[in-house]
C-alpha positions, 0 to 999 in steps of 0.5 A, a space after each residue: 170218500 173224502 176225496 169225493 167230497 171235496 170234489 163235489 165243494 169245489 164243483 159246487 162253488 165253481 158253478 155258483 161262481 160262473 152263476 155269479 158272473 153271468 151278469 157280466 156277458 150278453 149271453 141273451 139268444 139271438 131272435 129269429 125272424 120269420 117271413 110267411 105270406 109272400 108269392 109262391 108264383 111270380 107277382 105280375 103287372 103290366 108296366 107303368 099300367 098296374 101296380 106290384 102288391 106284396 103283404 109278407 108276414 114278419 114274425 119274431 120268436 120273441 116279439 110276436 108278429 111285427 107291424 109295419 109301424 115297429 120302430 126296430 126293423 127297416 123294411 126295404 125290397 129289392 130287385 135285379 135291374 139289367 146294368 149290361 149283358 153279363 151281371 146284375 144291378 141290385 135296385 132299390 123297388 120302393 124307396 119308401 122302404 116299407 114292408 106292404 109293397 104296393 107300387 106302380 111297377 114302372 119297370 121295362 117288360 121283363 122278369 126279374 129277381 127281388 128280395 124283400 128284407 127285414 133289418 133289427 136296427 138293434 142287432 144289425 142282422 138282416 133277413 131276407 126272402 126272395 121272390 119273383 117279379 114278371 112285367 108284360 107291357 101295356 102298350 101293343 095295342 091301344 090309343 096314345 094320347 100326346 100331351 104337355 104338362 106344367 108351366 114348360 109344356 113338357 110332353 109326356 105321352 100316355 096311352 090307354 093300353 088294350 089288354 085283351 078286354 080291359 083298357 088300362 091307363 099307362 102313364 108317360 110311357 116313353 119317359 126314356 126320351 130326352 125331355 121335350 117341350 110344346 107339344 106338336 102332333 104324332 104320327 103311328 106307322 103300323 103298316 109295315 109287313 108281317 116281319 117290319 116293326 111299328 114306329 111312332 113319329 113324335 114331334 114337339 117344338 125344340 126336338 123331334 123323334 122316331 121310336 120303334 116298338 119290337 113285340 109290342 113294346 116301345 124300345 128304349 134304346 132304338 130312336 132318332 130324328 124321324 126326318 133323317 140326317 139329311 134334314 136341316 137341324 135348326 132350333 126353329 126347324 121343328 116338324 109340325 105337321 105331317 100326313 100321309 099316303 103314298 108319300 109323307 110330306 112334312 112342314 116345319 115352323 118356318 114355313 118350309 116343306 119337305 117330301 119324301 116319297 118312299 119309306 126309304 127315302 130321307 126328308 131330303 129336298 124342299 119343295 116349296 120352290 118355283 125352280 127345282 134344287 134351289 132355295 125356297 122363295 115362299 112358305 107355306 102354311 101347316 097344314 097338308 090336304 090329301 084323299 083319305 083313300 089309300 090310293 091317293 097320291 096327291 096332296 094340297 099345300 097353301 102358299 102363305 106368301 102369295 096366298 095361293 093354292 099349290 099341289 104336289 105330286 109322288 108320282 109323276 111319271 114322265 115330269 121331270 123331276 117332278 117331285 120335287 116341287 110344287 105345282 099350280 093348280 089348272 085354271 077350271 074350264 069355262 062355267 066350272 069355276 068357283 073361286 080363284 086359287 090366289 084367294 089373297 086370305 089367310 088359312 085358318 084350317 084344312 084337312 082331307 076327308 073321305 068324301 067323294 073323289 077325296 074332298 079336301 076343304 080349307 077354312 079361310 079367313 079375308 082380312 075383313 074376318 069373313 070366314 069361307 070354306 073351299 073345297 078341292 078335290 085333289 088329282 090322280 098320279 099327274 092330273 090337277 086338283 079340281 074346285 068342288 065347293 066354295 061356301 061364305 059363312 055368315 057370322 050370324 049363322 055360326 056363333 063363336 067361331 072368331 074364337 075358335 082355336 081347334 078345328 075338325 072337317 067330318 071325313 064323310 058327312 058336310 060338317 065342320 066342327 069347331 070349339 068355343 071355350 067348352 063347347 063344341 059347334 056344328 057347321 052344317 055346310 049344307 044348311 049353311 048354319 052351325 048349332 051348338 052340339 056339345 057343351 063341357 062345364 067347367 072344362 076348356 076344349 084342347 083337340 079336336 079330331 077325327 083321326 084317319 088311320 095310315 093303311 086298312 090294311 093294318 089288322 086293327 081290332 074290329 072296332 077301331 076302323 069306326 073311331 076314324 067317325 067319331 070326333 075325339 075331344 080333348 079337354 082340361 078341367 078348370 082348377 084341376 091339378 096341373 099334368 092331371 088335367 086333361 080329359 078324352 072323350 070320343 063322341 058319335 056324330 048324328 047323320 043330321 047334325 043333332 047333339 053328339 053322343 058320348 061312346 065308351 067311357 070318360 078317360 082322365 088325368 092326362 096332362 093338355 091333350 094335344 093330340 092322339 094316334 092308335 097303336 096296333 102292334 
């Protein structure tokens, strides 16, 4: 009994003595975090077009639920980017390291693997929960719209993508390229075969490329110079402008001119030469006139040098080497003249339309600063162009037009459009008078354009074969920030020369519009 005693004292006071020496040890209990509230299925969003949100719950067994603001916990969300073929890269998503994810999804179409973690900076211990990211691309089908931003006219091309009924705006969609300056013009191949993939040419002044898109996408790693290595390469030597028929013809800043009569073919010979193979003895300006229509083979070109008109030919059967120059136009037979094809002016614009044989006009300037349209329809296989129309415009009937910058021919009606400042004028060649049709406060028209679509035989959503008749508007407004200035609008064309009239709706925050092309796939 006894014995029992002593040992229930001894149990006693060694109990009490561990009691007593408690405050000497950090035996507080770990706490627990819980997430809820995150995707049981994968978070979707088209790429650069629609942002990825999550909104977890962060719940502590002692603290309650956590806010987003808690001074204790770092919030952070991770993501498997693709670093090679065979392992995985850990990427920080938001760098703003917060706990609501709400962010463009600026990631490659694709799917991916992502974590969202919770950090208590007073114990180090992180938790996590994963979850799972699905990107589909926003540019298979849609309007690319080409322009520049800030002081240094860097190009940025951005694109109203076409899912199914809705259009989302997708912002620098080829941010993969290496940065590029003063923007030029596009050109959208998508006539390609059932089993060929589509590819953009895009040109600006320091550097030129082509970018090919597989299942709608545009590839980051399958790009070059559009021209081929046969082209010369010289910091001057940029491509700014380029059409198409049966045969694609380029002119670059110095005056040259390039042909290439196939798709296999290489930009390879120049042709603005009187002897085949030898080195050019003129330039000729930037511009290339051709029938709309598909079966055009024949182009027009204007030597500046001599100011004169010349033509060229992709199929010359029986003409020695008879793609590889430039021609002269045959003198008109007698009573069938209208003016000289050395008309000693300057070119001011040309473009070819759809009208009659396939029209082409070119607006002209004389020394004096007399305007005139001439137009010429353009030959078949080896025939010559022949003159059509030949118009001196009075100043007085087209107000502003010595200060016009952009310019745009209408594919089937006998107008001329033409922009000063933020308005926009209608020559009616059959009134011989222009009207303002279209005025943009507070704006500065950057393009005009009707844009031709490169084959019909492309399977374009229904509507767009009709936007090739609407002119499309480029505008920046005045006072808006710079690379979110630019705005686009496409407008109706009245069949008699009345005001236009907006279809669909305004589109804006690009940079300067520079220029547009339709993707199809």
């Amino acid at each position: 009994m006894k014995q029992n005693i002593i040992l229930l004292l001894c149990l006693s006071f060694g109990l009490f003595s561990c009691y007593d020496d408690k405050g000497n040890y950090d035996y507080r209990e770990i706490d627990e975090l819980t997430i809820t509230g995150m995707p049981e299925e994968p978070v979707t969003a088209l790429s650069k077009a629609e942002n990825l949100v999550v909104r977890p719950t962060v719940t502590s067994k002692f603290d309650g639920e956590i806010s987003a603001d808690d001074p204790n916990y770092e919030f952070a969300y991770y993501y498997n980017k693709p670093a090679g073929s065979d392992f995985l890269e850990p990427s920080l998503l938001d760098s703003a390291m917060v706990k609501d994810l709400d962010i463009l999804a600026v990631m490659s179409p694709g799917a991916y693997t992502a974590w969202f973690k919770v950090k208590d900076l007073r114990t180090n211990i992180v938790t996590s929960t994963e979850f799972k990211i699905q990107i589909s691309t926003s540019t298979t089908q849609g309007w690319l719209v080409l322009c520049e931003e800030g002081e240094d006219r860097k190009v940025r091309v951005d694109m109203l993508g076409e899912v199914g009924e809705r259009i989302f705006v997708s912002r620098n969609v080829l941010d993969f390229l290496p940065e590029m300056h003063g923007a030029c013009q596009m050109y959208m191949q998508s006539n390609l075969g059932a089993y060929a993939s589509p590819y953009l040419n895009l040109y600006s002044e320091d550097n030129s490329f082509r970018i090919w898109s597989y299942n709608g996408d545009f590839s980051q790693r399958d790009y070059d110079d559009p021209r081929g290595v046969a082209f010369a390469r010289f910091p001057e030597d940029f491509v700014v402008q380029e059409e198409r028929n049966y045969a694609c013809v380029v002119v670059t800043s110095n005056g040259d001119a390039y042909l290439r009569a196939n798709d296999n073919a290489l930009y390879d010979f120049k042709i603005n030469v009187d002897v085949p193979f030898t080195e050019p003895n003129y330039k000729v300006a930037p511009f290339v006139g051709f029938r709309w229509q598909s079966n055009g083979y024949n182009g027009v070109l204007y030597d500046v040098t001599n100011k004169r008109f010349k033509y060229f030919m992709t199929y010359a059967y029986g003409v020695a080497n008879g793609t590889k120059y430039l021609f002269d136009p045959k003198e008109p037979e007698a009573g069938a003249k209208l003016f000289d094809w050395t008309t000693g002016k300057d070119m001011v614009y040309m473009s070819g339309t759809n009208q009659g044989s396939g029209l082409v006009f070119a607006l002209m300037k004389d020394a004096a600063g007399q305007y005139s349209i001439y137009g010429i329809t353009t030959g078949q296989y080896m025939n010559s162009p022949v003159q059509s129309t030949y118009i001196d415009i009075d100043a007085s009937s087209a107000p502003g037009l010595a200060n016009a910058t952009h310019y745009a021919f209408h594919p089937t009606l006998p107008f001329l459009m033409y922009d000063n400042g933020s308005e926009v004028y209608l020559y009616d060649m059959a009134a011989r008078s222009a009207k303002r049709v279209l005025t943009l406060s507070g704006e500065n028209i950057t393009m005009l354009k009707f844009n031709k679509l490169p084959s019909t035989y492309v399977p374009y959503p229904e509507n767009i074969p009709d936007y090739q008749y609407r002119l499309a508007v480029g505008s920046a407004q005045s006072g808006a920030e710079a690379g979110s200035e630019g705005i686009l609008r496409f407008y109706d064309v009245p069949e008699f020369a009345a005001d236009l009239t907006q279809f669909g709706k305004t589109y804006s925050g690009f940079g300067i519009v520079k220029d547009i092309a339709y993707k199809a796939r």
